[in-house]
C-alpha positions in Angstrom: 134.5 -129.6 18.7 134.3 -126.5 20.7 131.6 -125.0 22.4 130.9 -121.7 23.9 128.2 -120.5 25.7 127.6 -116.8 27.4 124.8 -116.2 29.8 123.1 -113.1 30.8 119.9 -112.2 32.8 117.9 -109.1 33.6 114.9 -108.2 35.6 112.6 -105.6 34.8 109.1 -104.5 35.6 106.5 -102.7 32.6 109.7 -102.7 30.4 107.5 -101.4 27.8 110.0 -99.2 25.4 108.4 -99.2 22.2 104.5 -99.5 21.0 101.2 -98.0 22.8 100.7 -98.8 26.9 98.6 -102.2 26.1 101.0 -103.7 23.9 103.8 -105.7 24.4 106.8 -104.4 26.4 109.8 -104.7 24.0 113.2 -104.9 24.7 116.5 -104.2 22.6 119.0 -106.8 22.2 122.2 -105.9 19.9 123.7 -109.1 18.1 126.2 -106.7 17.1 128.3 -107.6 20.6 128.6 -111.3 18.8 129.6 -109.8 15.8 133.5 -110.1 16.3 133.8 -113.7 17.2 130.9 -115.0 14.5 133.0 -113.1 11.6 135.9 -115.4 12.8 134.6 -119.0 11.5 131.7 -120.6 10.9 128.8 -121.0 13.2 125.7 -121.4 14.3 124.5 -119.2 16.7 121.9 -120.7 19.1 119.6 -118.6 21.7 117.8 -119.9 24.3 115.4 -117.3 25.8 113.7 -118.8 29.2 110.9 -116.7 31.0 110.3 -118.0 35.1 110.3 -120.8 36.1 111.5 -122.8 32.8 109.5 -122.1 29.7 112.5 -122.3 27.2 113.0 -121.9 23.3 115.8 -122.3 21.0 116.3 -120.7 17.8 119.6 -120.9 15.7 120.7 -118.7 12.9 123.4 -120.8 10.9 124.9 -117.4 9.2 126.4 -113.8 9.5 123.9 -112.9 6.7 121.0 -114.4 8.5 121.0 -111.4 11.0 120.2 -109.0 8.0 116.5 -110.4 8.4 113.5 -110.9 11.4 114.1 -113.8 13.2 110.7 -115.5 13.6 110.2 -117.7 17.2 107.1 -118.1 19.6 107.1 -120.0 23.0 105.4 -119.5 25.6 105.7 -116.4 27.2 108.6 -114.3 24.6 109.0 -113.9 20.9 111.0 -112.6 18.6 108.7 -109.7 16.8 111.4 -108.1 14.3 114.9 -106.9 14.0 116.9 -103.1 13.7 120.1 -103.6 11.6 121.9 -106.4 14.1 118.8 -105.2 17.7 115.9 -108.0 17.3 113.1 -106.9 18.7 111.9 -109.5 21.9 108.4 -109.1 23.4 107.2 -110.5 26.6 103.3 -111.4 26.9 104.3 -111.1 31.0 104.8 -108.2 32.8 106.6 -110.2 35.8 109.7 -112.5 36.5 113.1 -112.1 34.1 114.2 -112.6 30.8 117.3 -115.2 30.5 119.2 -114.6 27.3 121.9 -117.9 26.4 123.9 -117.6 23.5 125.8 -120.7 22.3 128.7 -120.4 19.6 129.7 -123.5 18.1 132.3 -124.0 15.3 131.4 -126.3 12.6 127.7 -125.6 11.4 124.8 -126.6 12.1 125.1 -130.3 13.1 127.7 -130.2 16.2 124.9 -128.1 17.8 123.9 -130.7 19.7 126.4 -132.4 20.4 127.9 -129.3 22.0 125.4 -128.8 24.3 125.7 -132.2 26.0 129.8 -131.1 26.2 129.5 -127.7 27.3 130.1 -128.4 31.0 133.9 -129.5 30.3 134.4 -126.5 27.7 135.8 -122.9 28.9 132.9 -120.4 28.5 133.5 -116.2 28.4 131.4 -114.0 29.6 130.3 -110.4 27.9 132.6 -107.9 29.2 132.9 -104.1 28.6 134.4 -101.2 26.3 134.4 -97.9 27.9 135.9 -94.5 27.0 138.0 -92.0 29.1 134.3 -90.7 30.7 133.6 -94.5 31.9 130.9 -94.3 29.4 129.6 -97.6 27.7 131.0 -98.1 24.2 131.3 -101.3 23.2 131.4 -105.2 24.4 133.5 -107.9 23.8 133.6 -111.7 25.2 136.4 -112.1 28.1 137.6 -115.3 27.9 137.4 -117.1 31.6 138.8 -120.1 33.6 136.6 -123.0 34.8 133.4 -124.4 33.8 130.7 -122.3 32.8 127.1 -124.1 33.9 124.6 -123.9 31.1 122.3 -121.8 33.7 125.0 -120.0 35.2 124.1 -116.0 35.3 126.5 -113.2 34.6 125.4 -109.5 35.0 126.6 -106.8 32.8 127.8 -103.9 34.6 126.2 -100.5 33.3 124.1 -101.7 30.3 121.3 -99.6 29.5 119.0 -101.5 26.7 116.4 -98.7 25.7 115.3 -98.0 29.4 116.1 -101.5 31.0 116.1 -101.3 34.8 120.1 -103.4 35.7 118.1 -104.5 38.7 120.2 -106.3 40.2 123.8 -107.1 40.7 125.2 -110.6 40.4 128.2 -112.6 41.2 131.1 -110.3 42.4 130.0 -107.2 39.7 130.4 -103.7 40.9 127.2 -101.7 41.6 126.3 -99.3 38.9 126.0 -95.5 39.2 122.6 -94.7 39.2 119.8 -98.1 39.5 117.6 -96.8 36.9 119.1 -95.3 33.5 117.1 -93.4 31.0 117.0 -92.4 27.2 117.5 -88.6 27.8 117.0 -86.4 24.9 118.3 -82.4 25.5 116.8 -80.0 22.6 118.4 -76.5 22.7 119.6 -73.8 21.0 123.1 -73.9 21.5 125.3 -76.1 22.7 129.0 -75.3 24.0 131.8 -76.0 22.6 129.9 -75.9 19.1 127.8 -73.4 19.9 127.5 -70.6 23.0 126.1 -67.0 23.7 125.7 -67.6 27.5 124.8 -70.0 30.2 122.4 -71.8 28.1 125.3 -73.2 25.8 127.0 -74.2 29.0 124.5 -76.2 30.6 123.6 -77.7 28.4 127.4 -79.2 26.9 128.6 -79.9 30.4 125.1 -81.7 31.9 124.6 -84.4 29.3 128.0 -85.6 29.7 127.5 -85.9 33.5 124.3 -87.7 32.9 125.9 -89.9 30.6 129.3 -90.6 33.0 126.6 -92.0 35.2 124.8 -94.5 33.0 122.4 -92.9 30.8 121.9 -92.9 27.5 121.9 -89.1 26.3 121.1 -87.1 23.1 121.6 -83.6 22.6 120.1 -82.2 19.6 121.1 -78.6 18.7 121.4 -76.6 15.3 123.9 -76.6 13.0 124.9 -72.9 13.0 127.2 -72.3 9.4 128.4 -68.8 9.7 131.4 -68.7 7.5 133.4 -67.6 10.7 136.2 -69.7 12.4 133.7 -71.1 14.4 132.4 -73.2 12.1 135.3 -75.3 13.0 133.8 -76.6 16.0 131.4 -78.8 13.8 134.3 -80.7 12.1 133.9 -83.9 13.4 130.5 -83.9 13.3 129.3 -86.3 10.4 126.2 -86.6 7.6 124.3 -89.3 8.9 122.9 -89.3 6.0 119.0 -89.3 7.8 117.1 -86.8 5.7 113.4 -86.1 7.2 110.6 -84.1 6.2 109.1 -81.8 8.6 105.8 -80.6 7.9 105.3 -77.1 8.7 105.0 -73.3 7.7 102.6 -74.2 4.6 104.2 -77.5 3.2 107.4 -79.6 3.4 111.0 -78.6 5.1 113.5 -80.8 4.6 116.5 -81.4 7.2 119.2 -83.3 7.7 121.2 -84.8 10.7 124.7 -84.7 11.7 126.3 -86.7 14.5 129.3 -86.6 16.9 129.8 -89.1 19.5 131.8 -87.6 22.4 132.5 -88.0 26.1 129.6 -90.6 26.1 127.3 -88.7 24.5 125.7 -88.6 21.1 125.8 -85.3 19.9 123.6 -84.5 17.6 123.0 -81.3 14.8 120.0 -80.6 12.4 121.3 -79.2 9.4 118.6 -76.5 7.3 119.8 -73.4 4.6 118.0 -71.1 7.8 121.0 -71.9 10.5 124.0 -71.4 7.5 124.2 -67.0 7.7 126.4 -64.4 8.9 126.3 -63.2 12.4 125.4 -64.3 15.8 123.0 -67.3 16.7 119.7 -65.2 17.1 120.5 -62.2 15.1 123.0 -59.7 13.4 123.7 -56.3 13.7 120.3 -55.5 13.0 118.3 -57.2 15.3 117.1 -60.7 15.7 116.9 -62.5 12.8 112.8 -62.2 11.7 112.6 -66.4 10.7 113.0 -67.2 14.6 110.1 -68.6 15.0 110.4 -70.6 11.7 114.2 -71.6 12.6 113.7 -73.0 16.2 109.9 -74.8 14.8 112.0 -77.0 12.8 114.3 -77.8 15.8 111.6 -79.1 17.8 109.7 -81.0 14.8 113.2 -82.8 13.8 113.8 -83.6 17.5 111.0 -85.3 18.3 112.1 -87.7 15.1 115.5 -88.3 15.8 114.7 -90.6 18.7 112.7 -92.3 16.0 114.7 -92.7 13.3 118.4 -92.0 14.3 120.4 -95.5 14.7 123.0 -94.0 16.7 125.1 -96.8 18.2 123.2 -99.4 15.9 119.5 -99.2 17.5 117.3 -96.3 17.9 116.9 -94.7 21.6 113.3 -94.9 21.0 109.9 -93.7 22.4 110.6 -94.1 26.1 112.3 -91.1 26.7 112.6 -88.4 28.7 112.8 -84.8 26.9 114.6 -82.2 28.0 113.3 -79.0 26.5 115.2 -75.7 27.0 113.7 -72.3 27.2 111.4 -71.3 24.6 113.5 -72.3 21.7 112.1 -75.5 22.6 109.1 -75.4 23.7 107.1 -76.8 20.9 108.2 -80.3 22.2 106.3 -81.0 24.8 103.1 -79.6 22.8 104.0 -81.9 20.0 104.7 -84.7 22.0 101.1 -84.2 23.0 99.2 -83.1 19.8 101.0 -84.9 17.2 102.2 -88.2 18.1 100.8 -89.4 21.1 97.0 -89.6 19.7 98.7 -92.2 17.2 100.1 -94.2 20.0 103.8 -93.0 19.7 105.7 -91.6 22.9 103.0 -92.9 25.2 105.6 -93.8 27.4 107.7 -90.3 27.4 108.1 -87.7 29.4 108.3 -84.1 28.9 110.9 -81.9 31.1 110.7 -78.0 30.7 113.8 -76.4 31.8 113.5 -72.6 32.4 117.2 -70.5 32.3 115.6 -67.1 31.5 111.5 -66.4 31.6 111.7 -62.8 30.4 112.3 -64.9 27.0 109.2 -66.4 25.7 109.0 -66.8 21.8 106.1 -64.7 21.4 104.8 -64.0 18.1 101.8 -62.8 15.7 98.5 -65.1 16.9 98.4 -65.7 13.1 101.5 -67.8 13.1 99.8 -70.3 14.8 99.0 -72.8 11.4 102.9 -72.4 10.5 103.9 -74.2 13.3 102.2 -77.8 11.9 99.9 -78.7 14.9 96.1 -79.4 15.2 93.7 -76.1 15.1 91.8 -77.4 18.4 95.5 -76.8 20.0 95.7 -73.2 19.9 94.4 -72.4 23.1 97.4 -74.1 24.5 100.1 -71.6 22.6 97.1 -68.6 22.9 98.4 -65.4 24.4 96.5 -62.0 25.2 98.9 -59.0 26.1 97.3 -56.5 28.7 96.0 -52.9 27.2 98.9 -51.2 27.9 101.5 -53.6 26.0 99.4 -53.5 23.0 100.3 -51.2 19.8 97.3 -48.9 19.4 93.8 -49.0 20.8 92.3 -51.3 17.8 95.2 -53.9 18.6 93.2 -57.2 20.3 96.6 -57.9 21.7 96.6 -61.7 20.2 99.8 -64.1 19.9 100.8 -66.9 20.4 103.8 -67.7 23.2 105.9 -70.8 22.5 106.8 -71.3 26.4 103.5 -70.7 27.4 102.5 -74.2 25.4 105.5 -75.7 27.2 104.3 -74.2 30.6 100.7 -76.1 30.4 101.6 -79.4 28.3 104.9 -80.9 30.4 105.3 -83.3 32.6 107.4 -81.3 35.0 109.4 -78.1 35.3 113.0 -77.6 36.3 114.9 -74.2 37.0 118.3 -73.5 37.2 118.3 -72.8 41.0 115.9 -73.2 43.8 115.1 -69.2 44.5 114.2 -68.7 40.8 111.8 -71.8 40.7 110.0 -69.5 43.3 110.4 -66.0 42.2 108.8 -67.4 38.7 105.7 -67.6 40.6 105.6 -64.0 41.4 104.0 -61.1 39.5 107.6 -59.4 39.4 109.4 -62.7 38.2 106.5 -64.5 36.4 106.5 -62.0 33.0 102.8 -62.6 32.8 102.9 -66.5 33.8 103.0 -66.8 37.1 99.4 -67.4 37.4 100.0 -70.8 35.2 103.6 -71.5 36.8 101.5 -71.4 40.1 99.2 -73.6 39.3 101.8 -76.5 38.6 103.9 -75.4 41.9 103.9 -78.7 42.6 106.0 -80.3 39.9 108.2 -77.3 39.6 111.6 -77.8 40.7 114.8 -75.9 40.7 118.3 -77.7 40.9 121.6 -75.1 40.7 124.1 -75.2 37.6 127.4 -76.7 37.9 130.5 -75.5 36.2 133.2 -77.2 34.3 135.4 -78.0 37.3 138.3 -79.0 34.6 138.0 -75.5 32.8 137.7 -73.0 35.8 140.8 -74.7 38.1 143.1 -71.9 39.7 145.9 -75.3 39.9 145.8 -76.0 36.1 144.3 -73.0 34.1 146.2 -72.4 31.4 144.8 -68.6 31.4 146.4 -67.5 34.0 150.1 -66.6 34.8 150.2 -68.4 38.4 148.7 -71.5 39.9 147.1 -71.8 43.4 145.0 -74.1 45.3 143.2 -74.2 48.5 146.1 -75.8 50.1 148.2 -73.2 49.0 146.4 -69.6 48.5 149.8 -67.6 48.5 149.8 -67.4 44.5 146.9 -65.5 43.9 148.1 -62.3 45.1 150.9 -62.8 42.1 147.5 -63.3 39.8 146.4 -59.9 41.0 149.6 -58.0 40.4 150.2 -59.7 36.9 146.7 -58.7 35.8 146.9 -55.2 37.3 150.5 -55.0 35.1 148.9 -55.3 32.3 146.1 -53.3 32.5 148.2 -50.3 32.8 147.0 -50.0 36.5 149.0 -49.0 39.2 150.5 -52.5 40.9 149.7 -52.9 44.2 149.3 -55.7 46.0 147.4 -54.6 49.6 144.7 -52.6 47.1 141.3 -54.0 47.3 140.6 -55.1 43.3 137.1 -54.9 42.6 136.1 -57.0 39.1 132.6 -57.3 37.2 132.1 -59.3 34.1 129.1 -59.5 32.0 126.7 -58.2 30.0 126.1 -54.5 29.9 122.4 -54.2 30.4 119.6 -53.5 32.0 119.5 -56.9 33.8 122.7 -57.2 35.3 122.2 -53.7 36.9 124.8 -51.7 35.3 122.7 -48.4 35.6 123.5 -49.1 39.2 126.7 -49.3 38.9 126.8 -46.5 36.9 125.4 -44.0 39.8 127.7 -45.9 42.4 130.9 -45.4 40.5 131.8 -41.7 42.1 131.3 -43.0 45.4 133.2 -46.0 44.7 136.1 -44.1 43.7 136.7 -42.2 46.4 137.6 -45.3 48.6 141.1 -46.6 47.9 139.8 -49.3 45.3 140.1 -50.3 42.2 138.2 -51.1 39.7 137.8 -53.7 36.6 135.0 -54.2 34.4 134.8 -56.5 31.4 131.4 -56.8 29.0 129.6 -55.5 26.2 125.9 -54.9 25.4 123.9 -51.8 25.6 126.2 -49.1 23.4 125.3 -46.4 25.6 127.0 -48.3 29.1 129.7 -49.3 26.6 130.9 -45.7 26.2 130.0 -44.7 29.7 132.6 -47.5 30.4 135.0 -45.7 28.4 134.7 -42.0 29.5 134.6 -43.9 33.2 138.5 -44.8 32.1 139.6 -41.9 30.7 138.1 -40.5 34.2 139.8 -42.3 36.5 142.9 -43.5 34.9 144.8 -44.6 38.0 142.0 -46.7 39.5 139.3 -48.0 36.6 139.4 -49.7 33.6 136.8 -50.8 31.2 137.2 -53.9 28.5 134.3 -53.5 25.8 134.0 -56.6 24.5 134.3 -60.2 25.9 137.9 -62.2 25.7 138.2 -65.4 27.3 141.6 -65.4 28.8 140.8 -62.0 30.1 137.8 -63.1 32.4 139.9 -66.0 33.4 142.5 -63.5 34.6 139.6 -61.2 36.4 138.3 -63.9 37.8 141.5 -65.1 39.0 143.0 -61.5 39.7 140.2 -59.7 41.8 139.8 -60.0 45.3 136.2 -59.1 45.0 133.3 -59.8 42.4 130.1 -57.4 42.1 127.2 -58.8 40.9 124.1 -56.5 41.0 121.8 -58.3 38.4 118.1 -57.2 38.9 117.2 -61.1 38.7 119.8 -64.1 38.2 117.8 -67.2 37.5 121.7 -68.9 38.7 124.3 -67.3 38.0 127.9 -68.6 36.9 130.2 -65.9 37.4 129.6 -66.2 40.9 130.5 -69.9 41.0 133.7 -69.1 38.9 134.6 -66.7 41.2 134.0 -68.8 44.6 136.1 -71.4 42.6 139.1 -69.1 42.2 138.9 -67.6 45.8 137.6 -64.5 44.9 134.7 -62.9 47.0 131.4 -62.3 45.7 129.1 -59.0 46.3 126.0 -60.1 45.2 122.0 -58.5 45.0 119.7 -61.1 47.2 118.0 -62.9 44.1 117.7 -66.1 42.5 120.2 -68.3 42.0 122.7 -65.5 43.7 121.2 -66.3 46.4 120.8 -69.9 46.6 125.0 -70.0 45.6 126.8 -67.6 47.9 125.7 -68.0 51.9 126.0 -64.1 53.8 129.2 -63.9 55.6 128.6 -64.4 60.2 132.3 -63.9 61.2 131.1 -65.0 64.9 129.7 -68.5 63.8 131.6 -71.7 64.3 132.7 -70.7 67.5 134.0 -67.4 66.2 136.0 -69.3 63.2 133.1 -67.6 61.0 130.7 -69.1 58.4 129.2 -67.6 54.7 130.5 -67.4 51.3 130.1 -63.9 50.6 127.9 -61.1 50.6 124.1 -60.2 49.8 122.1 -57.2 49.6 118.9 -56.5 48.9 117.0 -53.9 48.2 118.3 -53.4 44.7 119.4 -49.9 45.3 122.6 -47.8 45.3 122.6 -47.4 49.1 122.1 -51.3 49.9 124.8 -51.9 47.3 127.3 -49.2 48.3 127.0 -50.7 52.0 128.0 -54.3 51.1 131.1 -53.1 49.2 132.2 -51.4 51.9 131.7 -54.4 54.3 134.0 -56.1 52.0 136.6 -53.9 51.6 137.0 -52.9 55.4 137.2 -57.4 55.9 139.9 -57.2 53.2 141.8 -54.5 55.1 140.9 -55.3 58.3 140.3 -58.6 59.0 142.9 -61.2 56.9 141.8 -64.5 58.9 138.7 -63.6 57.9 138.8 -63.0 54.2 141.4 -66.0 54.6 138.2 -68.0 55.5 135.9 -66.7 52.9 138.3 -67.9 50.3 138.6 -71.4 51.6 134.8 -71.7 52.1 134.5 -71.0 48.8 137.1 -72.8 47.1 136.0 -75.7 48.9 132.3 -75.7 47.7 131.1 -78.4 45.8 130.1 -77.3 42.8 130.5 -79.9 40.0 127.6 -81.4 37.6 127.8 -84.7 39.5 126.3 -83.3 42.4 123.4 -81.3 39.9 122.7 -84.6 37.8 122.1 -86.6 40.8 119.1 -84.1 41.4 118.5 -84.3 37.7 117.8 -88.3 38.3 115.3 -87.4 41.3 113.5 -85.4 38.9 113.7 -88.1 35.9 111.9 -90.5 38.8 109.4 -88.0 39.5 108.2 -87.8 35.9 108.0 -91.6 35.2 106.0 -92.3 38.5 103.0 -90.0 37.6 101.3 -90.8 34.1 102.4 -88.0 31.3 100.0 -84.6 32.3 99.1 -84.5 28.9 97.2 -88.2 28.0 95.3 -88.9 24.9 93.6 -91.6 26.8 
């Protein structure tokens, strides 16, 4: 009779992934990879767990059907404890040494058992071999069939398995290295999540990071809403399916009801909570009248359903879990970390997770009436972690007490760490200008607060392949861009030519990005040989000035109200310069776009503008010049004006030069490879200080 036998071991250290801290660690082991050769014939299935030096057991299961229920084994050191669909549950009583997994397939039932183990030196064993998808993510396994004789105790590693937080600690006999030594469960809440959903940079990060993380070794969740608006965007949520999960969430005076739906993509599980309150007309915050006034009640529900899904979500066929790491972004999720601190872990769940806070924009906050408080189902003694006090002069009349309550605020004092998105705004948050009335917290937990600089989609914005624009060009070969800039100028209606300086500026029109100083600047601009290109909406007022600035200035200004895709891809692509005056910038992507395409940037000295685009020295590097771009600071029409003209006189002037600036900044690395590599640092930060937050 035949006899197969598969081998597999792994070290680990405190492996503990599910239970409270004294427990038993517990580990996740999915019988589903046997499930394609068992189906094929009759079997017994026989596994021999051995803890070091040689305590051993066997158990056998003689059936498919015998894996719908708990296996039950003790021996010395392991045991089975329970089973997950086809993932028993196997706890170790020591904390040290490795865990040796043997599976032995025999055909014929239960009797040739034996007899097949005293044969299984002359048989041909396989080993457990991987399925992976176009990202190189993990998706499967299947059993590789392989020459010679397999030794009962031989080992075989598994390259990139990541078993509910499982340290691959080593590599063994001839397998590759993985990515990344460590992998985590990573769980990203936000608000929107491009392609499905997007108003900004938020969506952006936060569909182009996970997948990163995940091309690396992790196992990642993102959990966003399921925005229904009865546009064509509701499209982009096609493939995503009813899992069929549906949860109760108690908050806001009783019981909210919400479901899940799930789309596995580019190694990542995507995943959407589906309520009535995301299914309306307009954008994702708001409508033409303002932001929607259920905000607070819309995004509580986010937070309270992703805190669950870890729990109760069998993506894959096993749950990620309770030792995960959170990512929570901006205040629409903010009530995570506070929940995983009120709620579950004084019941001994998520003992072993860790809280991230990732600030994009602090001037946001998710501040509301103080009497909200008991809709948002946590404990009464919390509310001094959510309380909020505005100053005298913010509040309403002179009988107003000023009280609220500020969703990031919670965040601020309950997690673990704190990320920006680039190294000047993780300090300018800890100023009285920057802070919005927290810096005084935020500067009391400097010392876990991080920043780490976006990346962009490298596929999406590529001057050799975008499908946006007319011509292609690379940093090898520059000479097609100037064709971008006459094409775009063509059809703009603006006068086509080549040797003009083309000034661009895309974004939103408001008080942020500094468009009122723009505004003022615009005469004095004109009056140089330039021209001008600006694309955005926003503020109606700048919108019309942006119009009568056209009609001014027909040969050298136009104005697009609005936002079109292929349109910034052609500005972007078009311009030789890009003006970015924004009064803060916590990073920044239009700058990185623009870098990418080899277009110049003009940019006010803050934030992530600064961290990104390094002031132009034409006599460093031996006189071969050094520097991105430009920076101003002050914020004023004088500092800015002076830049520009900097720029414009290198355009005119100094070819070699600008030649360089566009090279430099072509050339600059700025994928999401090189920002989840910092993301890991930051993961091993968290897991090597206790959670800030204990109920111990």
């Amino acid at each position: 009779m035949s006899m197969i036998t598969v081998t597999w071991r792994y070290l680990f250290r405190d492996c503990a992934t599910y239970g409270p801290r004294n427990s038993s660690p517990r580990i996740y082991f999915p019988f589903s990879w046997f499930l394609d050769l068992i189906s094929q014939t009759p079997h017994t299935l026989s596994l021999s767990l051995q803890s070091a030096p040689s305590q051993q057991m066997t158990t056998k299961v003689s059936s498919c059907k015998s894996f719908s229920n708990p296996l039950q084994a003790k021996f010395n050191n392991f045991r089975v404890i329970g089973q997950v669909g086809f993932a028993p549950l196997w706890s170790s009583r020591s904390r040290s040494g490795y865990l040796r997994l043997r599976a032995s397939i025999s055909a014929g039932g239960v009797g040739g058992s034996q007899d097949a183990v005293e044969e299984e030196k002359q048989e041909k064993g396989l080993f457990l071999g991987t399925e992976r998808d176009g990202s190189g993510a993990v998706i499967g396994f299947h059993l590789i069939p392989q020459s010679g004789e397999v030794e009962v105790n031989e080992v075989n590693s598994v390259k990139d398995i990541n078993i509910n937080n499982l340290e691959e600690a080593e590599e063994i006999e001839g397998e590759g290295k993985a990515q990344t030594g460590v992998t985590y469960n990573i769980v990203f809440v936000t608000a929107e999540v491009a392609p499905y959903s997007k108003t900004g940079g938020l969506g952006d990060v936060c569909g182009s990071l996970p997948i990163a993380l995940a091309a690396r070794g992790h196992r990642v969740m993102v959990v966003s809403p399921r925005y229904l608006n009865g546009s064509t965007a509701d499209k982009n949520f096609a493939s995503a399916v009813d899992l069929d999960s549906r949860i109760k969430v108690y908050c806001f005076g009783g019981v909210q009801e919400v479901d899940f739906f799930h789309e596995y993509r580019d190694g990542v599980d995507w995943v959407f909570v589906d309520h009535p309150s995301y299914h309306r007309p307009g954008t994702l915050y708001g409508d033409t009248r303002g932001a929607f006034g259920d905000n607070q009640f819309r995004f509580t529900l986010l937070c309270h359903a992703a805190c669950e899904a870890p729990l109760v979500l069998p993506l894959g066929g096993f749950t990620y879990g309770e030792k995960c790491v959170f990512l929570a972004n901006d205040w629409h999720a903010s009530l995570v970390p506070v929940l995983l601190a009120a709620k579950y872990r004084p019941y001994g769940v998520y003992k072993d997770a860790r809280s991230i806070l990732v600030i994009h924009n602090l001037s946001h906050q998710g501040v509301e009436s103080a009497a909200t408080y008991k809709n948002l189902g946590l404990p009464s003694e919390w509310y001094g972690a959510l309380e909020w006090v505005f100053p005298t002069w913010a509040r309403t009349h002179a009988l107003d007490p000023g009280q609220a309550v500020n969703l990031l605020k919670g965040a601020v004092v309950t997690a673990d760490r704190i990320l920006t998105v680039s190294q000047g705004y993780s300090w300018e948050i800890t100023t009285a200008e920057g802070g919005y009335g927290l810096h005084e917290l935020l500067s009391d937990r400097k010392s876990i607060i991080n920043g780490i600089t976006n990346g962009i989609d490298v596929a999406e914005w590529d001057p050799s392949s975008d499908e946006y624009i007319p011509y292609h060009y690379s940093v090898e070969n520059i000479s097609e861009k100037v064709q971008c800039k006459t094409a775009l100028q063509k059809e703009l209606g603006l006068p086509i030519r080549p040797d003009c300086p083309l000034i661009g500026f895309i974004g939103r029109l408001d008080y942020q990005k500094g468009i009122d100083l723009i505004r003022s600047a615009i005469p004095e601009i004109m009056e140089d040989d330039v021209q001008f290109i600006m694309l955005g909406s926003g503020d109606p007022m700048f919108e019309d000035w942006m119009r009568a600035t056209e009609f001014a200035y027909k040969e050298k200004f136009r104005g697009w109200v609005g936002f079109n895709v292929p349109i910034s891809h052609k500005i972007t692509a078009g311009c030789d310069i890009l003006l970015m005056p924004s009064r803060f910038e916590p990073c920044g992507l239009n700058q990185l776009y623009a870098m990418r395409y080899g277009t110049v940037p003009v940019v006010h000295d803050t934030g992530g503008l600064r961290d990104t685009v390094k002031n132009f020295n034409p006599y460093a590097q031996e006189g071969k010049g050094e520097g991105t771009g430009w920076t101003f600071s002050p914020l004023t029409k004088e500092s800015m004006l002076a830049a520009l003209k900097i720029a414009v006189r290198t355009y005119r002037e100094h070819k070699s030069s600008w030649e360089g600036l566009m090279r430099r900044g072509m050339q600059r690395d700025c994928t999401w490879e090189n920002a989840a590599i910092q993301y890991e640092q930051v993961f091993e930060w968290a897991f090597i200080d206790p959670p800030y937050v204990s109920s111990d």
